[in-house]
VONULUM-52728 format. One record per residue (C-alpha): residue number from 1; residue in one letter; z, x, y. Coordinates in steps of 0.02 Angstrom, whole numbers, m for minus. Each point is the difference from the previous one (the first is absolute). Layout:
! residues N
{NUM,a,{Z,X,Y}}
...
//
This chain:
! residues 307
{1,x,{m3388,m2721,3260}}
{2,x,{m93,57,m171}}
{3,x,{m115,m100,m87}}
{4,x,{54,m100,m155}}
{5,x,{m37,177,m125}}
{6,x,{163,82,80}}
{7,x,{122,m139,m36}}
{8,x,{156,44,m100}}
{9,x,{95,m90,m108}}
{10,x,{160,66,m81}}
{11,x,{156,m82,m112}}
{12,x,{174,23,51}}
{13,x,{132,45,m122}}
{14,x,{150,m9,112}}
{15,x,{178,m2,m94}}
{16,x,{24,m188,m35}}
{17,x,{11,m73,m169}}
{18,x,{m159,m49,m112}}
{19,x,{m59,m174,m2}}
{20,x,{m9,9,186}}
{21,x,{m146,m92,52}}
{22,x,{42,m178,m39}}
{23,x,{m27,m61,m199}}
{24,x,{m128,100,m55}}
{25,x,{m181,m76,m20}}
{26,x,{63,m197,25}}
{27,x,{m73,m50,168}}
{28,x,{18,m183,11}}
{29,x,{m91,m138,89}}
{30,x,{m4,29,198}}
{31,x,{167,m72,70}}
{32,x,{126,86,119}}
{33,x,{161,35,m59}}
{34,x,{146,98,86}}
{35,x,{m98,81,122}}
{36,x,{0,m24,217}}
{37,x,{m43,10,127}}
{38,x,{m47,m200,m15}}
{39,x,{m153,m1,122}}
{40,x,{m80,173,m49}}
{41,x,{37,m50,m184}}
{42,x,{m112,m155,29}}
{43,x,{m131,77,93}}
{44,x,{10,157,m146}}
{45,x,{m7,m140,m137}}
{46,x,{m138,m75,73}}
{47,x,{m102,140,14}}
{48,x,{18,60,m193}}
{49,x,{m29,m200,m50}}
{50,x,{m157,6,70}}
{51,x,{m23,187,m79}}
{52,x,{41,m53,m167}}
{53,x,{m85,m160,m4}}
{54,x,{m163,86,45}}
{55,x,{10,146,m143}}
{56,x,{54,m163,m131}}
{57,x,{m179,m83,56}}
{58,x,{m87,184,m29}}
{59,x,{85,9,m175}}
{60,x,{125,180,50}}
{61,x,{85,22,m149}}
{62,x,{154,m82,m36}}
{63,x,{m12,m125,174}}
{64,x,{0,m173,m46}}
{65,x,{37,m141,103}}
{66,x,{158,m106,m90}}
{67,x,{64,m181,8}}
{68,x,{154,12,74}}
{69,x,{165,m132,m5}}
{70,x,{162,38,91}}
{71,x,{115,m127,m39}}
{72,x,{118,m73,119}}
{73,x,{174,m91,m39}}
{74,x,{9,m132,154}}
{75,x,{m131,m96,124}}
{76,x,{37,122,123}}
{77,x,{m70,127,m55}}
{78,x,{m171,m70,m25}}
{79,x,{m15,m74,173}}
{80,x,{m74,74,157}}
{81,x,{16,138,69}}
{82,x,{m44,85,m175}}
{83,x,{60,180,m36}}
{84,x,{m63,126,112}}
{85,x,{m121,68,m156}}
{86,x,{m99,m166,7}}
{87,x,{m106,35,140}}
{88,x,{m68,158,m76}}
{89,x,{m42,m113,m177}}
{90,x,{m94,m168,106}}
{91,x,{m18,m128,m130}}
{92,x,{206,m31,m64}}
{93,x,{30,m191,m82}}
{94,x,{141,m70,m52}}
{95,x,{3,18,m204}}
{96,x,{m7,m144,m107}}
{97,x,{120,m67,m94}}
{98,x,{m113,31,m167}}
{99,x,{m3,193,76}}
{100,x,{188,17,3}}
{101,x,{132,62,m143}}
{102,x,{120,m116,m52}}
{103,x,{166,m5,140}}
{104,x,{m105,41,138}}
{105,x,{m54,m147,122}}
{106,x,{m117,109,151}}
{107,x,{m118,137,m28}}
{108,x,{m137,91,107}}
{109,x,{m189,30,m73}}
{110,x,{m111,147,58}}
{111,x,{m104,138,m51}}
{112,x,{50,191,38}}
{113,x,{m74,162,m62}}
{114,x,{108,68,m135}}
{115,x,{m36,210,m54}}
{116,x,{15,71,m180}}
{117,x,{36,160,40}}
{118,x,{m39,82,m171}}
{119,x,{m197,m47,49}}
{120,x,{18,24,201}}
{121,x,{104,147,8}}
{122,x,{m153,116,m78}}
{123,x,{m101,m66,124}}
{124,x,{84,42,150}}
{125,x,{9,169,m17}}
{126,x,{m198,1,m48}}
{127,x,{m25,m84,156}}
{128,x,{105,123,110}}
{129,x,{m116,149,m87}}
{130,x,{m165,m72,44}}
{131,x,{29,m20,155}}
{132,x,{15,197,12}}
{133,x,{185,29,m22}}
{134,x,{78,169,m64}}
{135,x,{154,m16,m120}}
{136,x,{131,121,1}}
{137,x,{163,m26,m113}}
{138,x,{117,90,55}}
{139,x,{208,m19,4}}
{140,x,{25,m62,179}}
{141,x,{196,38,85}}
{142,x,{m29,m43,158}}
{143,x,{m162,m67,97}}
{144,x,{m31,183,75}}
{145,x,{m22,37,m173}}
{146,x,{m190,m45,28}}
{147,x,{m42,107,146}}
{148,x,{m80,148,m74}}
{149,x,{m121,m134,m50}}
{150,x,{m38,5,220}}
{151,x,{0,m194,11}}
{152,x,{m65,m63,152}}
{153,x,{115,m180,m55}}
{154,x,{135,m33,m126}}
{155,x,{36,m169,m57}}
{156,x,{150,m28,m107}}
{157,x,{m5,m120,m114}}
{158,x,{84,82,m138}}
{159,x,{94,m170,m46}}
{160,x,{176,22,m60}}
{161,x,{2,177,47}}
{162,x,{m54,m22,191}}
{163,x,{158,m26,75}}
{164,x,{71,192,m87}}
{165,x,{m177,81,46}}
{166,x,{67,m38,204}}
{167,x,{169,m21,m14}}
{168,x,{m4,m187,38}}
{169,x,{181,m63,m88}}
{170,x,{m51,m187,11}}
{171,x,{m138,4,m136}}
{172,x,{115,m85,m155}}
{173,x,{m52,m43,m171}}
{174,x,{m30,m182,m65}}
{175,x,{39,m2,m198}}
{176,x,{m117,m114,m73}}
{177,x,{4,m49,m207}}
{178,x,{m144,m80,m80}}
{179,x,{m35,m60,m165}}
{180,x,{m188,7,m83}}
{181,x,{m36,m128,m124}}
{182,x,{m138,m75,m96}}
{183,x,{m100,m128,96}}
{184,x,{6,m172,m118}}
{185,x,{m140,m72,106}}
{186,x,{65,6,186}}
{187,x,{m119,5,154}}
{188,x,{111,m58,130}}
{189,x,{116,118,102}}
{190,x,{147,m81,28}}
{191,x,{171,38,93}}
{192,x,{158,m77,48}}
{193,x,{108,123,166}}
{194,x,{135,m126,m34}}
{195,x,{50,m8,m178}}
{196,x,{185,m3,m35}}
{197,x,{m15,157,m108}}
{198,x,{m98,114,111}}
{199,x,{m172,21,56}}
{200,x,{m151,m77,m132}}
{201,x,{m168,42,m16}}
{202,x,{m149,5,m120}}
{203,x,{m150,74,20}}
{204,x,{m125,m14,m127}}
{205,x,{m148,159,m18}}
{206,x,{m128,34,m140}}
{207,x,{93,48,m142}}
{208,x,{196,m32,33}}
{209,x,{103,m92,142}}
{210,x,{131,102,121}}
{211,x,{163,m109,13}}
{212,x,{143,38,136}}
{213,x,{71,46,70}}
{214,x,{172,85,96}}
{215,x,{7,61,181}}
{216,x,{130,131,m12}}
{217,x,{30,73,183}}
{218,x,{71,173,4}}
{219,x,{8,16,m185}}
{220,x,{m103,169,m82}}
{221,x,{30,m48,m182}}
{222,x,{m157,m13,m95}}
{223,x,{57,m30,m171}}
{224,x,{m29,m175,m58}}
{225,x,{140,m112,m2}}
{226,x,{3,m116,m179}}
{227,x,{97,m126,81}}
{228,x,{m122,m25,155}}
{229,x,{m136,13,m133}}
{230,x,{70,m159,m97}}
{231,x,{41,m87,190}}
{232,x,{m189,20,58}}
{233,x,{m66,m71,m168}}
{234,x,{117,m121,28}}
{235,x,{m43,m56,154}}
{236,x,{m179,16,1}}
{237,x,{4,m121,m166}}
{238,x,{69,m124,104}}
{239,x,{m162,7,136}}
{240,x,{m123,47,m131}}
{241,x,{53,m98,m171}}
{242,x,{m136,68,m110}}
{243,x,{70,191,2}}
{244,x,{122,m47,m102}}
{245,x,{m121,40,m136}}
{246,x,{m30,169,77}}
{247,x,{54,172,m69}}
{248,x,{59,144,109}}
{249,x,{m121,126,32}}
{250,x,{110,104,99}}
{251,x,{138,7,149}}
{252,x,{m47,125,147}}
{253,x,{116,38,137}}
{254,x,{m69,79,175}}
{255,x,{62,36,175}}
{256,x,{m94,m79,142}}
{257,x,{30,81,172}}
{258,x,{90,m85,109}}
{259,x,{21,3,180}}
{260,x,{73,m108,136}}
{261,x,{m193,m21,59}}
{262,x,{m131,77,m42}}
{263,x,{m58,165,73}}
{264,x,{m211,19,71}}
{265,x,{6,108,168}}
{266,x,{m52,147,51}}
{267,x,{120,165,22}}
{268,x,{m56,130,118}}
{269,x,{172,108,m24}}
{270,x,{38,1,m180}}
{271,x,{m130,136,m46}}
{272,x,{m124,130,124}}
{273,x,{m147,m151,m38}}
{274,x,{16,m184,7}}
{275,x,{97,m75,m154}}
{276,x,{m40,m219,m21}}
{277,x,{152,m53,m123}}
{278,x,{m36,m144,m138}}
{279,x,{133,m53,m94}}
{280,x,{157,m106,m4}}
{281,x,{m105,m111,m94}}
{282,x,{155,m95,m104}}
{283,x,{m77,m152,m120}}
{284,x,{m169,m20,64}}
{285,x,{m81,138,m13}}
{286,x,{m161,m53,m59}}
{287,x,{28,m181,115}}
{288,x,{m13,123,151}}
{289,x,{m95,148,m73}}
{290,x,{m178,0,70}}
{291,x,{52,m67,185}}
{292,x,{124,133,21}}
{293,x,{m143,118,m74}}
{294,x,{m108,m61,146}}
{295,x,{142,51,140}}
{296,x,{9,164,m74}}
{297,x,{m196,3,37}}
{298,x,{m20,m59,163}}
{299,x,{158,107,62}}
{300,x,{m94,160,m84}}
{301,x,{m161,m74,78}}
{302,x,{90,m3,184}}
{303,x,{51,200,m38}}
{304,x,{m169,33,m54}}
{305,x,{m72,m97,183}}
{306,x,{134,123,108}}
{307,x,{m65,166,m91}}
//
């Protein structure tokens, strides 16, 4: 295989609607969300903790490790075995009762990368260039789109578009709405999977904090819905009291790509070279990012060994 000078990277721009990549420039704290299979998920989630948690002690923009609180509504809940995600954090403690909103009685404390995208995003693509890859843009129909370029390996990982690049019909979207507001002081992420009015989180970054959210399956609307606006303020009030000084920044809507698991193998019949598919990602995209990134590698490494 070529050295690193010869590596292509191009952007799709199959025929699905904009807003396709989950909402835009909003990555939240590591934490897997609608995504399988379980065991690869862990051992993917695991892998990116210990990515992201390096690059927040080396000061990459826009990583930051982030107190974390997911609150829990019973005993149950808090008592061994602990979610799946736990082993990937190590230190989780029960919250106390001075680090819980009013109504709740159980909570779980640990730290977690969280991303700003707005600071990261420019740096991944800096990254990708130093190491010696060519960028072509290009309007991409299909995957054999790219073979005048004479790959010697294709990996797909074009995100909500992967599944119409090779005609895989189980790649769905996941509507997600999110509200930005203005942070009144918060450094805690907090989140509740099990409030009565829908999914709750708050994330706090820099300059603003990301409040949600909706998990839409199958829906491709990505105009922002008022009334889910006012229902996530609503219920993020109730785990985080002090936004209800806040002001809204803004409401984003995106479409995260769903899949019934997650796709990382290699395809030797798609295309006249190897092709290693990425995507199918759903809600944890950057929970799973960098360990799914390092089974793309070694699989390209194993082609590059049998050359």
């Amino acid at each position: 295989m070529p050295d690193s000078s010869s590596k292509v990277a191009t952007r799709s721009s199959c025929s699905v609607p904009t807003g396709c990549s989950g909402p835009p420039r909003t990555w939240p704290p590591w934490f897997p969300t609608a995504v399988g299979p379980p065991e690869a998920v862990a051992r993917w989630g695991a892998a990116t903790y210990d990515v992201l948690a390096a690059q927040a002690a080396t000061g990459v923009p826009g990583v930051v490790m982030r107190d974390s609180l997911v609150l829990c509504r019973d005993a149950q809940s808090v008592q061994p075995p602990l979610p799946a995600w736990a082993d990937a954090v190590g230190d989780v403690r029960l919250a106390r009762p001075d680090e819980l909103p009013p109504g709740y009685p159980y909570g779980l404390r640990f730290v977690v990368p969280l991303v700003e995208m707005p600071l990261y995003l420019p740096y991944l693509p800096q990254a990708v260039l130093e190491a010696g890859v060519r960028h072509v843009v290009r309007r991409v129909a299909a995957l054999d789109d790219v073979m005048d370029l004479e790959p010697d390996v294709v990996v797909n990982a074009a995100g909500m578009a992967a599944g119409a690049l090779v005609g895989d019909e189980t790649v769905f979207p996941v509507r997600g709405q999110i509200v930005r507001v203005t942070n009144p002081g918060l450094r805690l992420s907090v989140r509740d999977e099990e409030h009565p009015g829908g999914r709750a989180y708050v994330h706090p970054r820099s300059e603003d904090c990301i409040l949600g959210g909706t998990l839409e399956v199958g829906s491709w609307d990505t105009e922002p819905d008022p009334g889910q606006t006012a229902a996530i303020l609503d219920r993020c009030i109730d785990i985080a009291p002090q936004l209800a000084r806040s002001r809204v920044l803004q409401t984003v809507v995106g479409l995260r790509p769903g899949r019934p698991e997650v796709r990382v193998e290699l395809d030797r019949e798609l295309l006249p070279v190897p092709v290693i598919h990425d995507y199918g990602h759903g809600g944890a995209g950057i929970t799973i990012s960098w360990g799914c990134a390092q089974d793309v590698t070694a699989l390209a490494k194993q082609l590059e060994a049998t050359t």
